[in-house]
C-alpha positions in Angstrom: 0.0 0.0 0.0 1.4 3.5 -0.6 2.0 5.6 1.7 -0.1 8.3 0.6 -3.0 5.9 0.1 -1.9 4.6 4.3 -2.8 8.2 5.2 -6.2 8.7 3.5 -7.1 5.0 5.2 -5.8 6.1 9.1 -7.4 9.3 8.6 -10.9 7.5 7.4 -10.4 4.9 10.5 -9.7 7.9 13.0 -13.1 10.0 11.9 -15.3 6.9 11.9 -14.7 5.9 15.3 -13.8 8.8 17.4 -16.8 11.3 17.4 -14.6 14.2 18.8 -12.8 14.8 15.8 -14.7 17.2 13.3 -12.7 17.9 10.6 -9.6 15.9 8.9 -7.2 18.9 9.8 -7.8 17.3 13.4 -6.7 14.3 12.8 -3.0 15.4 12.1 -3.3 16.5 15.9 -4.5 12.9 17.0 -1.6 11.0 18.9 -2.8 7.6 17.1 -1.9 9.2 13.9 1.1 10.2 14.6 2.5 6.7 16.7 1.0 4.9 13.6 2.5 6.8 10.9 6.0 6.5 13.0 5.3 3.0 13.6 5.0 2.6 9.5 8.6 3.7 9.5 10.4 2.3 12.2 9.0 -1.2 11.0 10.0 -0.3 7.5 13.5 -0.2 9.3 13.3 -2.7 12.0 12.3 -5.4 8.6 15.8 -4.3 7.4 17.3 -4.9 10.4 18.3 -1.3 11.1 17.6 -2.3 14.9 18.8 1.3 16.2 17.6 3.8 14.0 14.3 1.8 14.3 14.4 2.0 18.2 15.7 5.6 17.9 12.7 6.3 16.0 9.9 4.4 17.5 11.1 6.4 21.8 11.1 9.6 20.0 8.0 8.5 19.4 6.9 7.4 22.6 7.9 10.7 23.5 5.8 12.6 21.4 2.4 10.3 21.5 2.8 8.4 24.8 2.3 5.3 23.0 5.2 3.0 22.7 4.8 0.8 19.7 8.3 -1.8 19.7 9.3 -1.5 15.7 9.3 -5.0 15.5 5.3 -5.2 15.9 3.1 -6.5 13.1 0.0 -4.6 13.1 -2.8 -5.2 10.3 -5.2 -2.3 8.3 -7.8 0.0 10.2 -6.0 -0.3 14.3 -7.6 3.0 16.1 -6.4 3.5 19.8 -8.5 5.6 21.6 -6.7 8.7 23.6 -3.8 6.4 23.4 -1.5 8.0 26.5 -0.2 4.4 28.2 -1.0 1.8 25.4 2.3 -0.6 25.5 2.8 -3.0 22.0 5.8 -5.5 22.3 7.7 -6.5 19.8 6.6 -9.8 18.4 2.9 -8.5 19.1 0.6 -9.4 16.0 -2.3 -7.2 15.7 -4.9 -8.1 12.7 -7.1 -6.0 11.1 -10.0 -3.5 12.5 -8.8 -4.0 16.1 -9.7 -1.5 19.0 -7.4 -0.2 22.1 -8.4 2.0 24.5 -6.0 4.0 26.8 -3.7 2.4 28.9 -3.9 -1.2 27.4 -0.6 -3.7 27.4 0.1 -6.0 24.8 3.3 -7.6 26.4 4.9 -10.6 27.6 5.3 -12.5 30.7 9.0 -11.8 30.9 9.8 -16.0 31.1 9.0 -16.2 27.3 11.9 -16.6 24.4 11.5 -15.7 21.0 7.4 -15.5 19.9 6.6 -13.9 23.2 3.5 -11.3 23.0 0.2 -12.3 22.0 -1.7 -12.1 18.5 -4.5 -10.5 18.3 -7.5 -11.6 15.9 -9.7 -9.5 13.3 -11.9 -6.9 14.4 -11.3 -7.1 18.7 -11.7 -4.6 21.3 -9.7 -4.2 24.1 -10.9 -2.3 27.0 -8.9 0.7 29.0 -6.3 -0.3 31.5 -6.7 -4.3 30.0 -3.3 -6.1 30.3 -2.6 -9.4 27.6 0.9 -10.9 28.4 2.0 -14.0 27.2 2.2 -15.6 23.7 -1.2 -16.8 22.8 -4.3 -15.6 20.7 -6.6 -13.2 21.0 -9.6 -14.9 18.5 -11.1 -12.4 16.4 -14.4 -10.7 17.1 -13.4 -11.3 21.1 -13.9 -8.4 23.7 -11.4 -7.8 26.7 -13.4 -5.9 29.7 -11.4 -3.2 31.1 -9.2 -3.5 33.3 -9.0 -7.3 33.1 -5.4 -9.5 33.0 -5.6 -12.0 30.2 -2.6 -14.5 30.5 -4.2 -17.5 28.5 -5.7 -18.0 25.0 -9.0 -16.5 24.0 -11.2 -18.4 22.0 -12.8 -16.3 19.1 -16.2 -14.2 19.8 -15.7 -14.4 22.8 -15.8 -11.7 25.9 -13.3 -11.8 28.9 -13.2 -9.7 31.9 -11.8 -9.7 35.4 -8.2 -10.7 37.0 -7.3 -13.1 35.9 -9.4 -12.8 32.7 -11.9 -15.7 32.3 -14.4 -16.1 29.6 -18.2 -14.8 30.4 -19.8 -14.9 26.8 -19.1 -17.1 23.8 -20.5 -16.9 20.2 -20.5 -13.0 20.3 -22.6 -11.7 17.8 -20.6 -9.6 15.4 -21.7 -6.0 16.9 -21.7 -3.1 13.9 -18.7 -0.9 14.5 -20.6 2.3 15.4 -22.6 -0.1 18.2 -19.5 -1.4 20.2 -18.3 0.1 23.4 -16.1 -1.3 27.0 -19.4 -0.6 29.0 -22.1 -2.9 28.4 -20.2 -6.4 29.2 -21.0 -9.0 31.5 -20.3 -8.5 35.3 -19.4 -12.0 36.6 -18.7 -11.0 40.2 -21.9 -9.0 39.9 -23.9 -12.3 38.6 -22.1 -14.6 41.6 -23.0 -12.1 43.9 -26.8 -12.3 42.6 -27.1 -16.0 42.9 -25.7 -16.7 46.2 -28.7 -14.1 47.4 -31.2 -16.2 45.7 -29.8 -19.4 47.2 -29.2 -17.0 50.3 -33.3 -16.1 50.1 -33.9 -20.2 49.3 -32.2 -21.4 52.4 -33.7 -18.6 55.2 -36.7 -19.4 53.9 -36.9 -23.1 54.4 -35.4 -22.8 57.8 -38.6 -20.6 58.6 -40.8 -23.4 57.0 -39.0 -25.6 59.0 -39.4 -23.4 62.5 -42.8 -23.3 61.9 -43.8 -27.0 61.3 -41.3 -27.5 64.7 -43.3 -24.9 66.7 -46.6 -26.3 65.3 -45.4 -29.7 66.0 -44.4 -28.7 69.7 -48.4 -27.0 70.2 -50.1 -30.1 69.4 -47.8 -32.0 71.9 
């Protein structure tokens, strides 16, 4: 793809899914645009294994945006990151195409790992403000990552995890239209425990009063 052509694309992504920008002369402000065109170059040198000029490049960066994209990363068509300020990318990350970060996410590794040691992330996933994903493992496309949650195992595809450690809540997630998806409406598994031990809570008390009252009429008829 040419680089001019990149441009028009990122600026297209950035307008669709942030409401805040009005015009395209705002997008050259946006922090995303910047760390993504950057990251276009220092992977263009990083692939040519100009390892320092690529580094050099990508914290200058980092500098600039506050997101630190490694050069090494592989990162498909239409990524938007959302604010941006704290989002971490390791080096053998693999993102695919029409995926979603929000501020503060980590896409790193578990610091035991060799070689292949960030995750992979599928088609058209969301991942939710302050959400960590360390480890080498898949992300399966059309998945959503709750924010603030720890994934450190593989995430089957249309899926939603949330909590610490992540776990999966829902499976078979519909595909949601773009302009429909957000990190507020998921599942609340704590929330839903919580709910049932009430009911079982409620269950119990109230056959112990069933029970107190067949005693006590037991006990007037003696």
């Amino acid at each position: 793809m040419g680089f001019f052509r990149y441009v028009k694309e990122e600026m297209k992504v950035i307008r669709e899914r942030d409401a805040a920008i009005k015009s395209n002369w705002e997008v050259f402000l946006y922090p995303t645009f910047k760390a993504l065109l950057r990251h276009r170059v220092a992977h263009w040198l990083y692939t040519r294994k100009h390892y320092f000029l690529a580094r050099w490049y990508s914290q200058r960066t980092v500098r600039k945006t506050g997101i630190e994209i490694h050069p090494g990363a592989t990162i498909g068509k239409g990524l938007f990151i959302d604010h941006g300020h704290g989002v971490v990318i390791g080096e053998t990350a693999i993102i695919g195409d029409n995926v979603t970060l929000y501020q503060g996410v980590t896409l790193g590794g578990t610091g035991k790992e060799q070689g292949k040691r960030h995750p992979t992330i599928g088609d058209n996933v969301m991942i939710s403000a302050g959400a960590k994903v360390l480890g080498s493992f898949t992300v399966g496309e059309n998945s959503k990552i709750g924010a603030g949650s720890v994934v450190l195992s593989e995430v089957p595809p249309n899926s939603t995890v949330v909590g610490v450690p992540g776990r999966v809540v829902k499976r078979n997630n519909q595909k949601v239209p773009r302009e429909e998806m957000d990190q507020v409406h998921l599942p609340d598994p704590v929330r839903n425990d919580c709910e049932q031990l009430q009911k079982e809570n409620e269950r119990l008390c109230s056959e112990l009063r069933d029970m107190k009252q067949r005693i006590e009429a037991l006990e007037q008829k003696q």
